[in-house]
C-alpha positions as CSV (number, residue, x, y, z in Angstrom):
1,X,-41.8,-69.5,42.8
2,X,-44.8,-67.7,44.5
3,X,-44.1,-64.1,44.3
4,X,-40.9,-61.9,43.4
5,X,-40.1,-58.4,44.7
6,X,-37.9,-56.4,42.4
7,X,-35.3,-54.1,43.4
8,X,-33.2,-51.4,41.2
9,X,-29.8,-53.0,42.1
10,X,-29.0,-56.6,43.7
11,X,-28.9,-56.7,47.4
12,X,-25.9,-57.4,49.9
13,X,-28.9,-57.9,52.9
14,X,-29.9,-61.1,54.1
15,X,-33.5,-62.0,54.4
16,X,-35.8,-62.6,57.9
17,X,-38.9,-64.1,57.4
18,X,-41.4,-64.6,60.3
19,X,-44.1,-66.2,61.8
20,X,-46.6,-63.5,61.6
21,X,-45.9,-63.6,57.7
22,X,-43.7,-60.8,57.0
23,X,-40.6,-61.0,55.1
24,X,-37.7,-58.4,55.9
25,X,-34.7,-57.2,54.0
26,X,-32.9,-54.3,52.4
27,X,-32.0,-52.7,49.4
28,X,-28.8,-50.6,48.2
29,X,-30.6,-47.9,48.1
30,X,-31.1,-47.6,51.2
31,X,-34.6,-48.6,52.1
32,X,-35.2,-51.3,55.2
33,X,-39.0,-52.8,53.7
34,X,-41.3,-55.3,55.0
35,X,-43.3,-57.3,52.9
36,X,-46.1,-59.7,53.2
37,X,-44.9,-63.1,52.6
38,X,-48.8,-64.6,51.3
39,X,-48.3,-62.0,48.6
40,X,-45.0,-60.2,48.6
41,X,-46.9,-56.8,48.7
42,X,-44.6,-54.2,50.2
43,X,-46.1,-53.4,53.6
44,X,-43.7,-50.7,54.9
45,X,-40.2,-49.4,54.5
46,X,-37.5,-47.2,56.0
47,X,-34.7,-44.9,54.2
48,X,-31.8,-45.1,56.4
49,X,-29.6,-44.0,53.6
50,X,-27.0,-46.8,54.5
51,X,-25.9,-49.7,52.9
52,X,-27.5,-53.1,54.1
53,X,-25.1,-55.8,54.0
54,X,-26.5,-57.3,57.5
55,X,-29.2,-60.1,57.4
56,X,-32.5,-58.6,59.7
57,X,-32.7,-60.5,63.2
58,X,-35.8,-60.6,65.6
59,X,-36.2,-60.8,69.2
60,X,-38.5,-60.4,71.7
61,X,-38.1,-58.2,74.9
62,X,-40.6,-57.2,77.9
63,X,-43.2,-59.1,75.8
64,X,-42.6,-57.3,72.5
65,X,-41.2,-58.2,69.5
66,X,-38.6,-56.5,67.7
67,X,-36.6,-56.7,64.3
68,X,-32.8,-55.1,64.6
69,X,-30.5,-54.8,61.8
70,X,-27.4,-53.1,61.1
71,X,-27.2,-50.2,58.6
72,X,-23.9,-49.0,57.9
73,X,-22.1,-48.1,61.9
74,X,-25.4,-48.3,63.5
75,X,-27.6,-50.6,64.6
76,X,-31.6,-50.0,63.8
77,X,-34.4,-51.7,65.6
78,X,-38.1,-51.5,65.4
79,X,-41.1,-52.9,67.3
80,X,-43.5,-55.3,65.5
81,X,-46.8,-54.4,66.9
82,X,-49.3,-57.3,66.9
């Protein structure tokens, strides 16, 4: 075991981990994070107040990629910029 990354609860999200060393998931609380997988520093998050219970996916479209996931009815998707 490198690093661990606690969370207040256990999670129902699957984790995505990249290329470009970042490691994505979600908590119960709400929060969509992005961690650096070197370290497993937290890097950035996003409180969609929903439940995560979908694993993160990636894609790539016009030359950008993206990282989708769904939270709760919705579907969420933000661009990784290089």
């Amino acid at each position: 075991k490198v690093w661990d990354f606690r969370l207040p609860s256990p999670s129902w999200s699957g984790v995505l981990s990249t290329a470009g060393g970042l490691v994505f998931s979600g908590s119960n609380e709400g929060n969509f994070y992005a961690l650096d997988a070197k370290t497993g520093a937290p890097l950035w998050q996003f409180q969609a107040n929903a439940l995560w219970k979908a694993s993160p996916m990636t894609y790539e479209f016009d030359g950008r990629q993206f990282v989708a996931v769904a939270a709760g009815p919705a579907v969420i998707a933000f661009s990784l910029v290089p």
